[in-house]
N, C-alpha and C positions, 0 to 999 in steps of 0.2 A: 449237236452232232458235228457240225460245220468247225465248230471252236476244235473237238478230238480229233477233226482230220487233220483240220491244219496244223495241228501238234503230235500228226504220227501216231495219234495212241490208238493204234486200229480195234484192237479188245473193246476201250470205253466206247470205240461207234458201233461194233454188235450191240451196244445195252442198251443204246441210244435208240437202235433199229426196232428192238423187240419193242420197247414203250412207246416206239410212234406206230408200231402195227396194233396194239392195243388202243390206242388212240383214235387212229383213223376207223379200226373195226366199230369203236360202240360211236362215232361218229355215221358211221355209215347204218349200223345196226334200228341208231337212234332217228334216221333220216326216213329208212325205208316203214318202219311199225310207226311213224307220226309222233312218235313218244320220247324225248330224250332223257338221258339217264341224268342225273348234275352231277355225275364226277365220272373219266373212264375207268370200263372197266375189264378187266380179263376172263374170259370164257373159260368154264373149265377143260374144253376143247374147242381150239384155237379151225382144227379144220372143219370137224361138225359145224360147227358155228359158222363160218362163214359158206361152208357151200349148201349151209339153212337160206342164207341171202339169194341166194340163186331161183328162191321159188319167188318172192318178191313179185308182183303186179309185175309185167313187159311194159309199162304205162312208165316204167321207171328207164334209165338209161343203162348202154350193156357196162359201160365204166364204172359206174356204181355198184349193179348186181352182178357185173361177172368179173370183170378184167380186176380190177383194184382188189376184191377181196382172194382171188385165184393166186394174185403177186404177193398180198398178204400170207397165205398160206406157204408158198415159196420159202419169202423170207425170213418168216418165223421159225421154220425149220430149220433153216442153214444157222440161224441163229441161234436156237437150241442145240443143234445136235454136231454140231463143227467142233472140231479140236481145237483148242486153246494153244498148247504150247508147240506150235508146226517147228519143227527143224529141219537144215538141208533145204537144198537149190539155192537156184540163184534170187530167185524172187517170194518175198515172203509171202502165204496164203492167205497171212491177216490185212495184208494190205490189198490185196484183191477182194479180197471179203467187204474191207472196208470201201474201195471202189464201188462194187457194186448197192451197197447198202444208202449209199450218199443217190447213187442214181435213182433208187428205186422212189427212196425219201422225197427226192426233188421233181420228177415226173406224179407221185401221188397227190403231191400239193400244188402242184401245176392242173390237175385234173381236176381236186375240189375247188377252186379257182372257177376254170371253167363252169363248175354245174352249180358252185351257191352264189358266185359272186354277183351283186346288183349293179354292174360296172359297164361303161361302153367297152367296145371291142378293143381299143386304144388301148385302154384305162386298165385291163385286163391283161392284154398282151405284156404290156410295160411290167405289170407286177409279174407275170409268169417269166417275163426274160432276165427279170434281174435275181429268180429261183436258180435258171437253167443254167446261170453264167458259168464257166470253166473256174474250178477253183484248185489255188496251188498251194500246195503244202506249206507249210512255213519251214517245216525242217524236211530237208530232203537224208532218205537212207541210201549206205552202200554197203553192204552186209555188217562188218561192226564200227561201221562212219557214221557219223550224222552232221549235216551241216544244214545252218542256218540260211535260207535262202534272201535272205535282206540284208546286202553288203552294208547298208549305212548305219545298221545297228554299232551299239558299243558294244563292247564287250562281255560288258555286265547286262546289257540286253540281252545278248546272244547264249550267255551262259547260264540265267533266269528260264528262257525258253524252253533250253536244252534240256534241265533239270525237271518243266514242266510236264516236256517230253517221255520220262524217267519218275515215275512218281513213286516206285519202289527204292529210289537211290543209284547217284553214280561217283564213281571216285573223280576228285579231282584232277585225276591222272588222263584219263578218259576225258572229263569236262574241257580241262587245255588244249588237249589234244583237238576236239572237236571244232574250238575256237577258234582251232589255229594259230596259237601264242608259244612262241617261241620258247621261252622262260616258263618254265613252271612255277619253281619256285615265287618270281612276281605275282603270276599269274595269279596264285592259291594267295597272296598278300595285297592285290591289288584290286580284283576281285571277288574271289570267296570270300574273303573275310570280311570287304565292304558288304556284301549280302548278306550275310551272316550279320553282319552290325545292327545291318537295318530289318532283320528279321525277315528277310525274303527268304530267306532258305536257313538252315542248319546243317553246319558244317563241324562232323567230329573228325578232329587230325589224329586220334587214335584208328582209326578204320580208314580214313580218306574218305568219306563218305561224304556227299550233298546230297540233301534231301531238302526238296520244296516243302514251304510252310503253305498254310492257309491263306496267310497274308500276302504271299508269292504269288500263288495261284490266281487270286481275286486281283492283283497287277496285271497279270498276263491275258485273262481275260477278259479284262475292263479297259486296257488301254490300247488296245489296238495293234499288239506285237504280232499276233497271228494273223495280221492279214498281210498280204503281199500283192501287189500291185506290179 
């Protein structure tokens, strides 16, 4: 989830959302009946189900039977039943969507923390604070801008990212632009094409199109480009 924010892709952290509420439910499901399931699993109703948890022994804690499964029920909603393609304002709803979604994520596993972990208070804290840290996008948006927030990037890092960001395709017209490269023409010879070389992306100059490869993808989220410090 952490990896799609920092790459703007607010839609992939809805999907991200829904499979960690499914996650966390037959976690908790599994926690409170003594009995765990060995793989998660999806309820065929998500709020029946969880406000089943709610009769649960009171021998159990209110974050386990009430609070946690009540925010599951929240966010499984908004994540089912939200619009997809928001247009208009100033600020996009997927990225609020996806604000929230990341908070909800890192406060619920800062909670299972607290109630399973076998850890001193030190030991515990330390793991919940490096949950809760403030995290910054790697690509920031201005309605149809996007910039790369890690000046020491190359340019072929930064356009790799971008493209990451863009998993349906963007022209290299767009891609420069974003890069902030003077030169286009270079830009599409100096870069795309190197990426293209090396199969990080696919680059047809019939369309202008950059599209990330597989091989792209698994760079960008294996080396370290999405984080920013």
């Amino acid at each position: 989830m952490l990896s799609e924010y920092r790459s703007a892709r607010w839609e992939s952290v809805g999907l991200k959302a829904g499979k960690i509420c499914e996650i966390v439910y037959t976690v908790l499901a599994g926690y409170l009946a003594g009995n765990y399931l060995s793989a998660p699993s999806k309820p065929k109703n998500m709020v029946d189900a969880c406000r089943a948890l709610e009769n649960s022994s009171s021998t159990f804690s209110r974050p386990v039977r009430i609070q946690i499964p009540r925010l599951i029920v929240a966010i499984y909603e908004l994540r089912n039943n939200r619009s997809i393609g928001h247009v208009g304002g100033d600020v996009d709803p997927n990225h609020m969507d996806a604000e929230l979604f990341v908070r909800f994520a890192k406060w619920t596993v800062a909670e299972l923390i607290r109630e399973f972990a076998k850890l001193s208070l030190p030991d515990a804290a330390a793991i919940i604070d490096s949950i809760t840290e403030k995290n910054i996008p790697a690509v920031w948006e201005s309605g149809d801008f996007k910039k790369v927030l890690n000046p020491k990037l190359s340019a072929k890092d930064k356009a790799l990212i971008l493209s990451y960001s863009v998993p349906s395709g963007v022209t290299s017209k767009n891609l420069g632009k974003w890069c902030e490269y003077s030169n286009l023409s270079r830009f599409r010879t100096a870069v795309v094409s190197a990426l293209n070389k090396d199969a990080l992306v696919h680059f047809d100059a019939k369309t202008d199109l950059v599209t990330i490869t597989p091989l792209g993808i698994k760079k960008v989220e294996t080396s370290g480009l999405l984080v920013v410090k």
